[in-house]
N, C-alpha and C positions, 0 to 999 in steps of 0.2 A: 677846825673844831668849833669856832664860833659861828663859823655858816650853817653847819647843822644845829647846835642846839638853837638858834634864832630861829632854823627851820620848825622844829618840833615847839619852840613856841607859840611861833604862828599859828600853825597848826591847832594846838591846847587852846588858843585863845578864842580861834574860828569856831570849833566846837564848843568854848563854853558861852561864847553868843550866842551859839545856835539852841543851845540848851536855854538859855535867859527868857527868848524867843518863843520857843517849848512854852515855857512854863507857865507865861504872860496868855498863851494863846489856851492852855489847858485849864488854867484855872479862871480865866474868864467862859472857857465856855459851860463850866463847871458850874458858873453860880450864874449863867443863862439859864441854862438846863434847871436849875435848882430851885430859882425863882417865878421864871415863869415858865415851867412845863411841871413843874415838884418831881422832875425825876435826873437828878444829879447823876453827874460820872462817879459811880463806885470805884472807880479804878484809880481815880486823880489823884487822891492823897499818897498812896502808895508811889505812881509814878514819879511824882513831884520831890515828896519827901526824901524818896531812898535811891533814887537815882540821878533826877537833873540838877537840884541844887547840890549834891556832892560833886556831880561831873561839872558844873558851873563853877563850885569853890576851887577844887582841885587843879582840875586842867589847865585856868589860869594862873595859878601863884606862882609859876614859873617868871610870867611876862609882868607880873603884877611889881614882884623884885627887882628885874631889871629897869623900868620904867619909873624906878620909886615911887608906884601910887599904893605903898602901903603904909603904916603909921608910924613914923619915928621919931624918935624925940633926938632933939640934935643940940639942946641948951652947950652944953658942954663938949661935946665933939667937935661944935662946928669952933671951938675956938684953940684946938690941938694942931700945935705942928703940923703939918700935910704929910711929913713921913712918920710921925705918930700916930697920926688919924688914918696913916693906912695900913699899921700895923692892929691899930684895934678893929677897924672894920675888917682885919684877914681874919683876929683869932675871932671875930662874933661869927663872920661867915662859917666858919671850920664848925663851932659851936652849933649852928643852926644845921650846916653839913649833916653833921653826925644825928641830931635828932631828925631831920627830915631821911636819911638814910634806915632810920632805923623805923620810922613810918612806911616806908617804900618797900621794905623788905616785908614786914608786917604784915603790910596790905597782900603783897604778891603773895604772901604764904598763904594768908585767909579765900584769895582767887582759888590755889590751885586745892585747899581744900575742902572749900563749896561745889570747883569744879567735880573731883572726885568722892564726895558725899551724896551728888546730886540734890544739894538745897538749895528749896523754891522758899519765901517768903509766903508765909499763912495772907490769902486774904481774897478778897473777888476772882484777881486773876493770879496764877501762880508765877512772880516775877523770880527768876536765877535770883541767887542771893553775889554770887561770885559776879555779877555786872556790876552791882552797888560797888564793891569793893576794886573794882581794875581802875575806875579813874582814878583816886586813892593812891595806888601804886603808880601807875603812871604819872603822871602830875608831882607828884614824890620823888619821882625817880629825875626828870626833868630839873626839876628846883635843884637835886644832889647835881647835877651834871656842869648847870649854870653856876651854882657855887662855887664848885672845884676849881672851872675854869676861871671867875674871879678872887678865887685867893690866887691863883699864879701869877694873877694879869698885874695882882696889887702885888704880889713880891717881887714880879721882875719892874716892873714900872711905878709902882708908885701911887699910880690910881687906875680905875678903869673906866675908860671914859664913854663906856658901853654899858654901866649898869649908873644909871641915873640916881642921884644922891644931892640932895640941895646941899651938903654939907661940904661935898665934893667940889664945889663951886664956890667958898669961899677960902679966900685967900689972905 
């Protein structure tokens, strides 16, 4: 199980560089265009806005958790028990579980009813609206997967020395 979800992070993660990539490449040539030619990409805000930077946020919060390069405050955690400190990081996990779950589902409902409304986004070009909305789910779905598997990994052992925690590391 943890071979694949690390697989589908990777994966999440490849893609939201590539999107980062995108975006740097798009919105520079955007204000090339803009500036010295006065005829800018009408298409760029749209692209940027409604799809790379969500497929950018998304796709990596997966890897972003296990890694712990995201923001946490650890004053008081880091000075719990180590089998207390992995009972509270299970029920936060389960906590965050359930609302990224309920993001995930969200999302996928909003996919498959864009898919089947057939809505485009008003604007230059007519972007699917159901693209905006699949990294979203996806990336959502990932993060409930990686969760699940570290609340178990914290109930059978104690800690998981696979999802990166400065907190985790004092003793």
């Amino acid at each position: 199980m943890e071979a694949a979800i690390r697989r589908l992070e990777q994966i999440g993660a490849a893609v939201s560089g590539c999107c980062v990539v995108t975006i740097m490449l798009v919105v520079s040539a955007d204000a090339l265009m803009r500036y010295l030619l006065h005829a800018p990409l009408p298409w760029a805000f749209d692209l940027v806005g409604s799809y790379l930077m969500v497929a950018a946020a998304y796709l990596a919060i997966s890897e972003t958790f296990r890694t712990g390069d995201h923001i946490s405050i650890t004053l008081i955690h880091s000075l719990l028990p180590r089998r207390v400190r992995a009972i509270v990081d299970a029920i936060i996990s389960l906590l965050a579980l359930a609302v990224y779950a309920v993001i995930a589902i969200g999302s996928w409902n909003n996919v498959v009813e864009a898919l089947h409304n057939h809505e485009y986004l008003p604007g230059y070009i007519a972007w699917p609206v159901w693209i905006s909305h699949a990294p979203i789910a996806v990336g959502s779905a990932i993060l409930v997967l990686r969760l699940l598997h570290h609340v178990f990994v914290l109930i059978y052992q104690g800690a998981d020395p696979l999802v990166h925690s400065e907190a985790a590391h004092v003793e």
